[in-house]
C-alpha positions as CSV (number, residue, x, y, z in Angstrom):
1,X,-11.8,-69.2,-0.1
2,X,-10.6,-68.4,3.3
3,X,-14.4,-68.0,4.9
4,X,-15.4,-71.3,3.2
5,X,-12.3,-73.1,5.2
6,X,-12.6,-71.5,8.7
7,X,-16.4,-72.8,8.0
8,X,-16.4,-75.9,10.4
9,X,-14.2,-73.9,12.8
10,X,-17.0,-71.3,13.0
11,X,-19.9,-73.7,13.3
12,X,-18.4,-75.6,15.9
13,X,-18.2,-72.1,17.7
14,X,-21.6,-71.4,16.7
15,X,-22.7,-75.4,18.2
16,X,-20.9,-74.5,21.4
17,X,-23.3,-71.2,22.1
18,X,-25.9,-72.6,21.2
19,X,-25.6,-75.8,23.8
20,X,-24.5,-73.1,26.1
21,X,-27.5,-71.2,26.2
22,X,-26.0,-68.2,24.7
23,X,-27.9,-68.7,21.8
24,X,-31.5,-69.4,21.5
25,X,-33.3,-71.5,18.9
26,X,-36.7,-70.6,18.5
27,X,-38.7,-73.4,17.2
28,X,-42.0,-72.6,15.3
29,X,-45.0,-74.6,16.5
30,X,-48.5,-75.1,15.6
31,X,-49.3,-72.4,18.1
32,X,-46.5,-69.9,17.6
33,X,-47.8,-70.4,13.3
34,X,-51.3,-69.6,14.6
35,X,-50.3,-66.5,16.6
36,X,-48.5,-64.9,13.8
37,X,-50.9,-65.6,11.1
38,X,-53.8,-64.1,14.1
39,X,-51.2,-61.1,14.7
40,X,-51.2,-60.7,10.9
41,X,-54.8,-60.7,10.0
42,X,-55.5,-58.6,13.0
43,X,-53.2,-55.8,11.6
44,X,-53.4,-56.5,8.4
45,X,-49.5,-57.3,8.1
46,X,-47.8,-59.6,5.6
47,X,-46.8,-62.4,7.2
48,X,-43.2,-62.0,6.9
49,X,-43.3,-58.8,9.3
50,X,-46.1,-60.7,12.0
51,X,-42.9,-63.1,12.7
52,X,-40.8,-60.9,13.7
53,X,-43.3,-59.0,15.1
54,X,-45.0,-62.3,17.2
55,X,-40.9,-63.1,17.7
56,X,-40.6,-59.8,19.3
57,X,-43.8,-60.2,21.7
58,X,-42.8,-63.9,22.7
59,X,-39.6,-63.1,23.6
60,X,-39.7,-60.0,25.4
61,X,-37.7,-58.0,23.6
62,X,-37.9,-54.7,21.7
63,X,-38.7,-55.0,18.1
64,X,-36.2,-52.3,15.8
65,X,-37.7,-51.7,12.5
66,X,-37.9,-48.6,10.1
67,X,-41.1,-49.7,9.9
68,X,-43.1,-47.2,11.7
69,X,-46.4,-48.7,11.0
70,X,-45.1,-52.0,12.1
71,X,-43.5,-50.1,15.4
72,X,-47.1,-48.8,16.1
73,X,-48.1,-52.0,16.5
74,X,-45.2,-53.7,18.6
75,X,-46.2,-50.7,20.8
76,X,-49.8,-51.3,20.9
77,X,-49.3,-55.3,21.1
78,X,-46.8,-54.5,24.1
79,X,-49.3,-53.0,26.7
């Protein structure tokens, strides 16, 4: 029961980075949608892994997966 009452304690913490800058919300848009669901066709990748995979591309950063298919094409997506 502990977790459950530091809970507003925690999201107050989690409010602050988040105003901060810290932490970045990513919002889906009708674009971003059409992107992933382009990336997943293209690749033939479930949807599910093309949003983290589009995420990945659109932010910049390096995609970590065990997924070596799905690293393939982070890589090729990348140059």
């Amino acid at each position: 029961m502990k977790d459950i009452e530091d809970g507003p304690s925690f999201l107050s913490i989690f409010y602050e980075l988040i105003e901060s800058g810290v932490i970045n919300i990513i919002r889906y848009t009708k674009r971003t949608l059409t992107e992933t669901y382009a990336l997943a066709g293209k690749h033939k990748l479930t949807v599910y892994d093309a949003t983290f995979l589009h995420l990945a591309l659109e932010t910049g950063m390096e995609l970590k997966s065990l997924d070596t298919r799905l690293l393939r094409v982070f890589n090729s997506e990348a140059d």
